[in-house]
N, CA, C and O of each residue as an XYZ file, in Angstrom:
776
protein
N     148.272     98.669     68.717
C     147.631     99.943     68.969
C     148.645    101.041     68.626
O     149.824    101.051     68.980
N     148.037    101.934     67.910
C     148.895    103.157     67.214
C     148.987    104.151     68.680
O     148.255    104.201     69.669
N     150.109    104.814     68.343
C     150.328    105.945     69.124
C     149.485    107.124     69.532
O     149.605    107.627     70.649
N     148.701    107.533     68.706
C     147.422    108.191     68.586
C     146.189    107.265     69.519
O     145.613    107.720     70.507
N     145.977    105.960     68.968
C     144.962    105.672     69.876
C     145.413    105.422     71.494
O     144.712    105.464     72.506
N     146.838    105.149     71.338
C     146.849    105.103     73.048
C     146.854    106.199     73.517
O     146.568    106.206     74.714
N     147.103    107.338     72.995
C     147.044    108.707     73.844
C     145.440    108.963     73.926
O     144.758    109.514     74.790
N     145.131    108.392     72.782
C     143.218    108.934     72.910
C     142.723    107.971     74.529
O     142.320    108.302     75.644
N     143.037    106.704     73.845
C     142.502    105.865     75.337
C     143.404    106.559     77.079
O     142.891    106.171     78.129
N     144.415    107.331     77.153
C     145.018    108.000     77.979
C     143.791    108.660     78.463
O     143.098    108.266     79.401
N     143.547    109.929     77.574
C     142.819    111.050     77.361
C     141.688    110.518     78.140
O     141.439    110.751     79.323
N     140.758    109.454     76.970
C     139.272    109.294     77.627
C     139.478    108.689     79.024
O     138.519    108.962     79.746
N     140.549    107.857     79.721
C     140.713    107.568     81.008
C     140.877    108.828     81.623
O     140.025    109.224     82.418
N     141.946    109.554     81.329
C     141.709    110.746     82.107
C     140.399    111.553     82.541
O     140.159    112.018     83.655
N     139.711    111.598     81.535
C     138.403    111.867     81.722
C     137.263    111.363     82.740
O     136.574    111.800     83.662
N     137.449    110.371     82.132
C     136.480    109.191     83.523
C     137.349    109.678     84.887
O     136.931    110.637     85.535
N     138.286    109.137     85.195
C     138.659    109.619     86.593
C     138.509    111.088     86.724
O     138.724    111.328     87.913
N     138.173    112.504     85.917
C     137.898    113.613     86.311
C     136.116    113.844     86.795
O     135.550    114.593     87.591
N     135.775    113.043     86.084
C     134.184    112.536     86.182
C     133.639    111.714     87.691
O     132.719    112.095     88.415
N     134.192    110.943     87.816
C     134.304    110.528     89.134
C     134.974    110.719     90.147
O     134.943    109.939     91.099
N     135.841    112.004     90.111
C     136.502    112.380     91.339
C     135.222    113.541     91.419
O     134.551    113.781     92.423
N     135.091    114.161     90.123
C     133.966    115.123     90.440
C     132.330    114.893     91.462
O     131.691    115.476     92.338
N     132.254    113.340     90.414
C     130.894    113.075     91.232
C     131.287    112.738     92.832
O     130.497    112.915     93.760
N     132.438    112.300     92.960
C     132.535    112.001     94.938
C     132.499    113.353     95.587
O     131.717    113.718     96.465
N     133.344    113.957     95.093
C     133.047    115.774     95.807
C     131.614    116.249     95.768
O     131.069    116.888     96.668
N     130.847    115.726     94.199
C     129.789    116.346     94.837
C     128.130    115.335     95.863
O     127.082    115.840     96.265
N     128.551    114.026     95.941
C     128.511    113.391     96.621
C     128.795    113.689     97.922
O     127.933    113.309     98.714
N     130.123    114.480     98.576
C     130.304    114.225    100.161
C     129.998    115.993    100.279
O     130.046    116.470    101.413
N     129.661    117.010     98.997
C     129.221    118.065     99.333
C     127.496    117.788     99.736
O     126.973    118.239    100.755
N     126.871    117.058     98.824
C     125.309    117.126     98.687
C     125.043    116.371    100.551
O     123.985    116.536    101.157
N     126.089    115.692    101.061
C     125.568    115.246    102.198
C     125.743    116.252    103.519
O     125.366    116.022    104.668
N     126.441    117.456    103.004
C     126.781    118.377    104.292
C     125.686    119.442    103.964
O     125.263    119.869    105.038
N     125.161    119.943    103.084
C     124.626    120.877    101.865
C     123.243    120.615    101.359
O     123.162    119.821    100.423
N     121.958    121.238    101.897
C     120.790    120.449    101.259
C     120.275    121.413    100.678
O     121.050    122.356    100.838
N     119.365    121.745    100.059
C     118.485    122.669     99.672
C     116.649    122.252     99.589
O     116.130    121.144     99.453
N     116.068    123.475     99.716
C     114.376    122.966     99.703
C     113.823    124.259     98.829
O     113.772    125.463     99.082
N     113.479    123.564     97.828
C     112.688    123.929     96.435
C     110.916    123.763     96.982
O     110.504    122.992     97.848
N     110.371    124.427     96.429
C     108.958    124.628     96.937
C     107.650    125.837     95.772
O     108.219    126.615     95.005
N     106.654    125.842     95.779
C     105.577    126.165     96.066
C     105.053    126.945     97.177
O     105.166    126.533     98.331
N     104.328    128.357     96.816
C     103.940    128.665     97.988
C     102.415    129.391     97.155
O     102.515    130.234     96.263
N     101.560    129.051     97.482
C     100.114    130.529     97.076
C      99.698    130.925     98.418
O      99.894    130.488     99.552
N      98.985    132.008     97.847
C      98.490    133.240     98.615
C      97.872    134.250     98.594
O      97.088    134.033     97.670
N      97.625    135.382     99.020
C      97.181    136.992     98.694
C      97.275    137.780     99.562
O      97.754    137.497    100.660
N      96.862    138.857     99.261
C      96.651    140.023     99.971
C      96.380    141.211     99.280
O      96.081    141.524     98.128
N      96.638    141.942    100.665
C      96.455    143.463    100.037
C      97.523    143.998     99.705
O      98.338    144.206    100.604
N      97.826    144.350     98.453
C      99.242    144.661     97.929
C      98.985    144.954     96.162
O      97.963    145.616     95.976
N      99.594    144.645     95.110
C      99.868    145.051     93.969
C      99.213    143.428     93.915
O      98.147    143.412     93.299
N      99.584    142.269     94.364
C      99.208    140.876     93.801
C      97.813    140.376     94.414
O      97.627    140.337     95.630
N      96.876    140.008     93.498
C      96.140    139.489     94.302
C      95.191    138.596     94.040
O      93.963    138.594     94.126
N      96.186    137.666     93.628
C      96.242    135.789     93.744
C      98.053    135.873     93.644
O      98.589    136.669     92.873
N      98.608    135.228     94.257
C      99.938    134.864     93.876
C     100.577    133.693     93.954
O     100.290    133.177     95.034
N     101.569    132.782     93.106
C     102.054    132.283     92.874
C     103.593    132.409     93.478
O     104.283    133.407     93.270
N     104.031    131.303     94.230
C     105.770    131.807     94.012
C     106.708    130.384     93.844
O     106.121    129.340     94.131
N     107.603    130.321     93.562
C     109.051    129.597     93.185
C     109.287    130.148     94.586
O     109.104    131.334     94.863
N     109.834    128.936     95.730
C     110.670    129.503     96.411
C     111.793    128.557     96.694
O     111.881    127.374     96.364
N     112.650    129.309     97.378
C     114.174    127.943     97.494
C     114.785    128.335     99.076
O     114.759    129.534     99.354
N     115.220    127.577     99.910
C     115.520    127.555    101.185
C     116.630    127.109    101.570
O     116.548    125.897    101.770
N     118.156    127.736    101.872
C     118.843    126.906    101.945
C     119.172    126.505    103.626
O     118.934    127.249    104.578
N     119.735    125.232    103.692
C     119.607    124.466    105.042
C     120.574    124.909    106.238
O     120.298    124.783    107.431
N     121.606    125.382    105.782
C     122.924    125.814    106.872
C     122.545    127.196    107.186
O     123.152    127.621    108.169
N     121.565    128.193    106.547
C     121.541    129.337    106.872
C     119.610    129.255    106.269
O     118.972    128.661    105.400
N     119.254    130.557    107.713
C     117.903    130.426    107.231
C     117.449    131.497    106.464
O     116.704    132.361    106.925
N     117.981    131.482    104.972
C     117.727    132.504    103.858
C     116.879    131.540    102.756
O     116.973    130.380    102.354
N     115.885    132.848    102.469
C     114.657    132.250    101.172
C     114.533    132.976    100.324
O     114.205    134.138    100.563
N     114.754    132.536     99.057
C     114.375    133.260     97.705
C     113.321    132.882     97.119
O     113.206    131.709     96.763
N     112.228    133.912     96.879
C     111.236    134.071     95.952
C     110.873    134.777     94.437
O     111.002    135.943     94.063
N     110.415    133.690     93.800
C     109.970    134.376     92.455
C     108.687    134.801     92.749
O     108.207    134.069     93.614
N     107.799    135.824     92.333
C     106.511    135.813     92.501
C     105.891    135.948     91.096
O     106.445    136.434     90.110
N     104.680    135.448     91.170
C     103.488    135.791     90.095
C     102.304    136.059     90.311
O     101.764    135.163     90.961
N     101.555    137.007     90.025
C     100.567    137.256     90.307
C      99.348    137.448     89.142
O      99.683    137.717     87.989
N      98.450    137.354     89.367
C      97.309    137.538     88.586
C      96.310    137.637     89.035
O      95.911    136.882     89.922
N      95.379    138.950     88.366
C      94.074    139.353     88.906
C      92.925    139.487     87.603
O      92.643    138.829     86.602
N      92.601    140.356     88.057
C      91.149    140.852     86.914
C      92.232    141.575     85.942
O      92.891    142.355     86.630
N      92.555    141.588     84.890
C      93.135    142.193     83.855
C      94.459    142.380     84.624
O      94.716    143.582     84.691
N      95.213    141.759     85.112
C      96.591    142.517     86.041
C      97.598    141.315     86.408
O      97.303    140.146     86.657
N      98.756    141.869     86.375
C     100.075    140.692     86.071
C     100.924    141.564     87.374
O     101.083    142.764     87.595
N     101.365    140.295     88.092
C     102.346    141.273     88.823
C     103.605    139.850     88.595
O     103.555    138.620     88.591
N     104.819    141.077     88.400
C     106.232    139.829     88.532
C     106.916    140.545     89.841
O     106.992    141.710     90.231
N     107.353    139.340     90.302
C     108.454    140.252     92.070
C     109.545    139.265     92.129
O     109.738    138.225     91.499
N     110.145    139.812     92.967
C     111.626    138.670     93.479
C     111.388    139.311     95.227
O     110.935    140.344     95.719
N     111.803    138.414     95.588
C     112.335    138.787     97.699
C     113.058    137.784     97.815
O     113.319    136.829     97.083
N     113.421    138.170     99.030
C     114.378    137.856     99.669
C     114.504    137.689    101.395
O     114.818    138.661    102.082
N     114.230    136.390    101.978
C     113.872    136.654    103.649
C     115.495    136.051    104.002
O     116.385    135.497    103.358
N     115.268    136.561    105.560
C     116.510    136.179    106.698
C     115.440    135.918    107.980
O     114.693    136.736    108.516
N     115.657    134.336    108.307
C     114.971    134.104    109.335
C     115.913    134.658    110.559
O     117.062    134.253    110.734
N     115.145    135.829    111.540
C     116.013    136.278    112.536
C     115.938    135.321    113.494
O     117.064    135.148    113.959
N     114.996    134.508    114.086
C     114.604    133.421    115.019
C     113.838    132.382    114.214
O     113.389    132.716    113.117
N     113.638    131.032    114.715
C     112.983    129.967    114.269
C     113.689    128.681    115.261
O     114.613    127.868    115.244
N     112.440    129.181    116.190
C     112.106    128.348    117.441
C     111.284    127.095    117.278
O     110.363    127.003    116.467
N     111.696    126.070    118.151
C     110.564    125.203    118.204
C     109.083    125.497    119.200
O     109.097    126.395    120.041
N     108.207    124.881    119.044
C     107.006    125.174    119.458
C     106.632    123.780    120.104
O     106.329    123.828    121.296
N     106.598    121.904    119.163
C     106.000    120.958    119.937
C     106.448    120.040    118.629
O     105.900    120.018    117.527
N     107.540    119.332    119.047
C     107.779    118.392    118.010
C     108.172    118.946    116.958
O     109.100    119.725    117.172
N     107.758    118.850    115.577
C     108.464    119.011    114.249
C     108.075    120.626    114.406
O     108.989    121.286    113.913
N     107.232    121.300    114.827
C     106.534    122.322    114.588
C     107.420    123.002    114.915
O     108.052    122.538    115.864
N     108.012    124.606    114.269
C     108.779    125.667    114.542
C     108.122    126.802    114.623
O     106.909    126.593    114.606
N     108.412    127.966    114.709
C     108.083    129.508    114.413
C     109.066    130.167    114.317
O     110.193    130.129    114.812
N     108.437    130.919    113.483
C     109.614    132.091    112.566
C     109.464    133.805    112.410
O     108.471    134.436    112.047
N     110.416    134.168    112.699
C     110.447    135.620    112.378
C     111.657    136.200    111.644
O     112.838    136.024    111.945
N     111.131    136.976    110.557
C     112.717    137.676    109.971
C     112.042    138.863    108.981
O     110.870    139.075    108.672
N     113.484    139.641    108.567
C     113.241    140.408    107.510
C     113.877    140.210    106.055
O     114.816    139.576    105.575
N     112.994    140.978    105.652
C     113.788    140.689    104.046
C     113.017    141.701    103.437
O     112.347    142.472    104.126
N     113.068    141.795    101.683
C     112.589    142.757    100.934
C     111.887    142.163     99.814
O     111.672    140.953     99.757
N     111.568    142.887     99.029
C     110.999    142.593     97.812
C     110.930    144.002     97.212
O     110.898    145.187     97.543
N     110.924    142.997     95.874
C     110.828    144.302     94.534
C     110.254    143.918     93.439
O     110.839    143.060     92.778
N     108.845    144.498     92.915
C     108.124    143.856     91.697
C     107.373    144.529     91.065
O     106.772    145.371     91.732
N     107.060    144.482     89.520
C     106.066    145.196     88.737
C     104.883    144.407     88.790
O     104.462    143.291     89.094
N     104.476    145.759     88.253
C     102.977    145.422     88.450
C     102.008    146.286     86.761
O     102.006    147.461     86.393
N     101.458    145.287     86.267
C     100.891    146.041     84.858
C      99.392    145.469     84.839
O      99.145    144.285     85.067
N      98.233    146.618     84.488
C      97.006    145.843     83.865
C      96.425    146.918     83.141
O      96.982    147.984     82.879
N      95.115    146.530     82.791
C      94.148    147.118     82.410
C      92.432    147.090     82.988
O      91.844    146.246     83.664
N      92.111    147.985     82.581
C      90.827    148.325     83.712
C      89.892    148.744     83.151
O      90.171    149.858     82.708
N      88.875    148.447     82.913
C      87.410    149.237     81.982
C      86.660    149.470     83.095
O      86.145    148.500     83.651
N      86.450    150.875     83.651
C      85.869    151.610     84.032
C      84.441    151.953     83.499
O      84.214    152.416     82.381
N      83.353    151.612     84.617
C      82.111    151.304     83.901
C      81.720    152.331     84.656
O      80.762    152.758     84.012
N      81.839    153.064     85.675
C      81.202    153.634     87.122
C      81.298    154.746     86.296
O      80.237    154.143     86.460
N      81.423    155.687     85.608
C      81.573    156.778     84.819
C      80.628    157.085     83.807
O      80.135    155.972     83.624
N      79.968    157.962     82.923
C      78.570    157.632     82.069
C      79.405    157.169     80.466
O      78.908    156.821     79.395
N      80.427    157.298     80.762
C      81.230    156.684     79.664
C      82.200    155.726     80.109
O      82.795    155.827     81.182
N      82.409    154.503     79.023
C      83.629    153.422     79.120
C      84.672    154.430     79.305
O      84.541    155.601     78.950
N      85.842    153.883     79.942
C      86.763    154.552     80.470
C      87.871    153.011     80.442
O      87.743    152.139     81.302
N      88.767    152.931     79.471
C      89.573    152.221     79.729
C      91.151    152.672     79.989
O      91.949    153.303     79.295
N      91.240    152.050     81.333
C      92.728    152.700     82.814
C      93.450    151.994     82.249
O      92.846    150.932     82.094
N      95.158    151.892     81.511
C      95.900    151.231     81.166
C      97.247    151.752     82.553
O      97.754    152.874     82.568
N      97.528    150.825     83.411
C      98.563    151.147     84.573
C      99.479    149.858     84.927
O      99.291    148.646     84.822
N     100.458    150.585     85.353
C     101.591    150.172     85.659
C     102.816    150.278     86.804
O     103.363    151.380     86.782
N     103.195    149.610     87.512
C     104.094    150.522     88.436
C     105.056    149.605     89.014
O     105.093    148.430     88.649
N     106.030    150.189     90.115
C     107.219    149.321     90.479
C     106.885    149.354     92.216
O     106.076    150.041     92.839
N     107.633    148.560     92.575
C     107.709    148.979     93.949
C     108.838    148.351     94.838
O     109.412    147.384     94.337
N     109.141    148.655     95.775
C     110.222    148.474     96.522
C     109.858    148.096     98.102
O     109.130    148.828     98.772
N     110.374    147.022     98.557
C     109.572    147.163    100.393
C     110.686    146.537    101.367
O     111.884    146.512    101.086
N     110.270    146.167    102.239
C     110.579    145.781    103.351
C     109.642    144.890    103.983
O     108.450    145.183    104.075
N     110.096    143.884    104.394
C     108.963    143.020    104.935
C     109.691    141.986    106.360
O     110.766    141.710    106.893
N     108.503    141.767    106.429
C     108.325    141.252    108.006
C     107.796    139.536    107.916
O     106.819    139.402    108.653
N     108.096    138.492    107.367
C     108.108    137.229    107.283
C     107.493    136.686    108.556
O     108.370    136.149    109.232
N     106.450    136.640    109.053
C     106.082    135.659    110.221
C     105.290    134.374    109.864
O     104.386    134.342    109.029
N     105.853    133.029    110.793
C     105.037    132.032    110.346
C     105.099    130.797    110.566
O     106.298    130.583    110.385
N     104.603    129.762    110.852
C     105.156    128.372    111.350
C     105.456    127.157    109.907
O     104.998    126.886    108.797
N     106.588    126.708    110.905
C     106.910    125.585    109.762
C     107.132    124.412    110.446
O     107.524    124.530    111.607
N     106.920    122.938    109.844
C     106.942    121.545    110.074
C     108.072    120.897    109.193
O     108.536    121.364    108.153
N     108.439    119.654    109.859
C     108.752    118.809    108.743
C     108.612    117.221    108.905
O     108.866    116.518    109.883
N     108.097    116.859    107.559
C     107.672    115.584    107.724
C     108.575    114.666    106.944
O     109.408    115.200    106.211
N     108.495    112.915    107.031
C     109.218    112.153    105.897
C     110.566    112.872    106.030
O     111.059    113.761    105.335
N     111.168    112.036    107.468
C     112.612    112.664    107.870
C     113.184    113.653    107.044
O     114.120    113.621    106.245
N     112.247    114.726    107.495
C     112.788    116.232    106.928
C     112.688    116.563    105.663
O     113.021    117.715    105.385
N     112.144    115.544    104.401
C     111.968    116.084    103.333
C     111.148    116.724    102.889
O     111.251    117.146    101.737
N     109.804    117.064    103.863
C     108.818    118.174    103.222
C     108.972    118.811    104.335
O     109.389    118.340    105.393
N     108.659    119.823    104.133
C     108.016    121.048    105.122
C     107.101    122.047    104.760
O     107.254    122.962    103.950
N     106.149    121.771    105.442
C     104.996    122.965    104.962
C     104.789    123.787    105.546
O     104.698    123.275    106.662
N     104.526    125.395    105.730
C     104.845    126.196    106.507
C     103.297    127.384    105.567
O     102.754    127.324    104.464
N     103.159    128.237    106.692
C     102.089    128.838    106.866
C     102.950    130.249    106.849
O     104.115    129.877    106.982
N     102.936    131.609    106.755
C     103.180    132.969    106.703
C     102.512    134.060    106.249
O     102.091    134.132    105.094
N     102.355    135.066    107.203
C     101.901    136.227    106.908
C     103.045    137.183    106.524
O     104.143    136.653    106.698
N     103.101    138.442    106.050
C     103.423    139.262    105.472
C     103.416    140.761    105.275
O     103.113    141.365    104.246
N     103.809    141.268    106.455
C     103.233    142.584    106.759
C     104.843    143.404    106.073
O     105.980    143.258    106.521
N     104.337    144.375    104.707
C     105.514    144.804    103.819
C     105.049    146.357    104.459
O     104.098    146.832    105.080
N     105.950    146.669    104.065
C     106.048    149.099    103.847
C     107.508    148.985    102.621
O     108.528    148.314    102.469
N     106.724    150.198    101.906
C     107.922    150.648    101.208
C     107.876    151.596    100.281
O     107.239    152.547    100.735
N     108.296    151.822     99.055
C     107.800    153.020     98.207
C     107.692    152.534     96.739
O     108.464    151.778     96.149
N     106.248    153.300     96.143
C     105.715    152.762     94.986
C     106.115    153.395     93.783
O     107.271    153.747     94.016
N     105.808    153.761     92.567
C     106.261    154.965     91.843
C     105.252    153.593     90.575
O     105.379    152.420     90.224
N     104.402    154.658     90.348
C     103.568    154.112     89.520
C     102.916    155.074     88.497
O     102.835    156.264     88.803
N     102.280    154.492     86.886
C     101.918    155.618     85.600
C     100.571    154.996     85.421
O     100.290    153.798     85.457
N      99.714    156.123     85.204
C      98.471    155.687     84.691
C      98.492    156.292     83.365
O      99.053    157.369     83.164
N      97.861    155.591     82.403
C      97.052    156.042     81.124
C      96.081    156.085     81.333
O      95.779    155.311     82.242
N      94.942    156.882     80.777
C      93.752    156.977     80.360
C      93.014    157.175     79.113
O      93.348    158.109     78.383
N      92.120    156.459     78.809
C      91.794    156.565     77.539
C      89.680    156.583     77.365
O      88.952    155.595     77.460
N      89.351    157.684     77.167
C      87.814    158.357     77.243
C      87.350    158.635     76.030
O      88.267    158.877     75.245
N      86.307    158.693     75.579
C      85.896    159.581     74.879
C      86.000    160.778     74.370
O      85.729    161.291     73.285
N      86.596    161.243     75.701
C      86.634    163.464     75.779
C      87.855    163.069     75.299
O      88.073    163.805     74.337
N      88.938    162.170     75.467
C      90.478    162.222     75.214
C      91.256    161.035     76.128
O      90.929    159.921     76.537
N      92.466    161.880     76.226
C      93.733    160.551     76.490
C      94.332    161.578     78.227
O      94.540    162.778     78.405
N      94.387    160.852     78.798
C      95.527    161.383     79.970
C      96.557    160.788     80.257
O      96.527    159.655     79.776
N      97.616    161.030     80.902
C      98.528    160.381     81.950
C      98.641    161.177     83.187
O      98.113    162.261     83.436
N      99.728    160.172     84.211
C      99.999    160.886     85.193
C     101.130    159.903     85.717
O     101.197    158.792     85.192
N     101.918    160.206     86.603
C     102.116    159.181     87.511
C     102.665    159.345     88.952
O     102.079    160.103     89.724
N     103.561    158.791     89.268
C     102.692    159.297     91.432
C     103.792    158.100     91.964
O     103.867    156.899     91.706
N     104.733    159.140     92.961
C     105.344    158.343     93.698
C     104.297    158.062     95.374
O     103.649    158.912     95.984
N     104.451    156.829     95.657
C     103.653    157.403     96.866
C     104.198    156.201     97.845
O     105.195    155.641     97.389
N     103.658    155.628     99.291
C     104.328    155.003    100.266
C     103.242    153.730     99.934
O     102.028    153.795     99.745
N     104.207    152.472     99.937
C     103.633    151.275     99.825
C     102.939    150.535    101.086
O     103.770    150.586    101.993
N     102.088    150.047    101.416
C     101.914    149.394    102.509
C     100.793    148.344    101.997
O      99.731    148.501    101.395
N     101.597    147.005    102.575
C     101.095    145.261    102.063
C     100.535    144.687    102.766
O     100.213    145.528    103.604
N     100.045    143.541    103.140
C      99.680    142.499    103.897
C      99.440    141.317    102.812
O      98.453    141.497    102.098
N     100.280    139.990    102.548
C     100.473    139.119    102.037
C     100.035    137.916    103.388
O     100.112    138.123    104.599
N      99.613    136.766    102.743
C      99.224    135.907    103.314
C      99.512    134.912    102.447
O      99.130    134.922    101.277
N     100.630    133.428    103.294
C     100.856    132.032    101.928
C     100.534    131.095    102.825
O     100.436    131.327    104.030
N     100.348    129.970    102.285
C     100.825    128.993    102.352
C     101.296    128.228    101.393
O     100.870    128.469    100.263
N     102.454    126.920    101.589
C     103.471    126.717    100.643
C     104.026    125.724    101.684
O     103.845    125.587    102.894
N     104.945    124.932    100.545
C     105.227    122.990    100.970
C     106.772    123.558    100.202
O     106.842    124.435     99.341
N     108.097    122.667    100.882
C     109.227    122.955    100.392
C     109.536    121.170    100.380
O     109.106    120.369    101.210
N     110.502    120.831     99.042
C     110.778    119.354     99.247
C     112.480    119.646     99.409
O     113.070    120.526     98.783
N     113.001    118.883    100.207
C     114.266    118.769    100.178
C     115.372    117.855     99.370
O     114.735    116.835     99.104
N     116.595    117.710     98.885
C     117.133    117.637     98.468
C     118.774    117.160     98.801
O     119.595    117.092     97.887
């Protein structure tokens, strides 16, 4: 064996043992360290109304991140939040309850054909918004702790800032309008653990 290949066979050993010291760390991390990936739908009264979310839960602290999606009659809403469970009590066995705050922030875009008018009237709108929210809701867990399905309402406030187009016959308008947000969201949603 040439000098070159024993340093290569050095090398690729070195490697393997960086590979498997890696996987034991993350081995005796994944057993202190869990996470719960999930599904949640829902609605309300708000900018979304059907929604979709990505959510993730981590286990040592009771913080949740959400993607949202929404879709309606001509209308797309995208959001992100963010909860802090302030309490999450037990109730009877696996069953808990929860209260916390957190926020959210999401657009919102559609279109609208306006028929109620003696002319088509097509509303092209858009807007942002910003809140505060109030997370209440019970959660379970089943299959030693790897699912949990949990129920929540959603009572948000916050501030909107939104543009309308208009587009008529007589002509074209805009406008747009800061004004005070106020939500009521309703999910349910299953988290698997990890």
């Amino acid at each position: 064996m040439s000098i070159s290949e024993k340093l290569n066979f050095v090398r690729h050993t070195e490697k393997k043992k960086l590979c498997m010291l890696f996987f034991v760390m993350l081995l005796s991390v994944s057993s202190s360290f869990a996470i719960g990936i999930g599904l949640h739908i829902g609605g309300g009264y708000d900018f979304e109304p059907g929604l979709v979310s990505a959510t993730l839960k981590l286990d040592n602290r009771d913080i949740i991140f959400n993607v949202d999606l929404g879709f309606g009659t001509g209308e797309v809403y995208i959001g992100v939040s963010n909860d802090y469970w302030l309490l999450n009590k037990p109730i009877a066995g696996p069953v808990r309850w929860f209260i916390g705050l957190g926020w959210e922030a999401g657009y919102h875009t559609g279109k609208e054909l306006d028929e109620t008018r003696r002319t088509v009237c097509i509303e092209e709108n858009f807007g942002v918004k910003i809140c505060g929210r109030v997370p209440v809701g019970i959660t379970s867990s089943f299959l030693n702790g790897r699912l949990e399905p949990y129920l929540q309402i959603i009572p948000l406030v916050g501030i909107g800032i939104a543009k309308n187009n208009s587009y008529d016959p007589s002509g074209y308008s805009q406008y747009g309008v800061v004004y005070p947000h106020f939500g009521f969201d309703a999910v349910a949603g299953m988290r698997v653990w990890f």
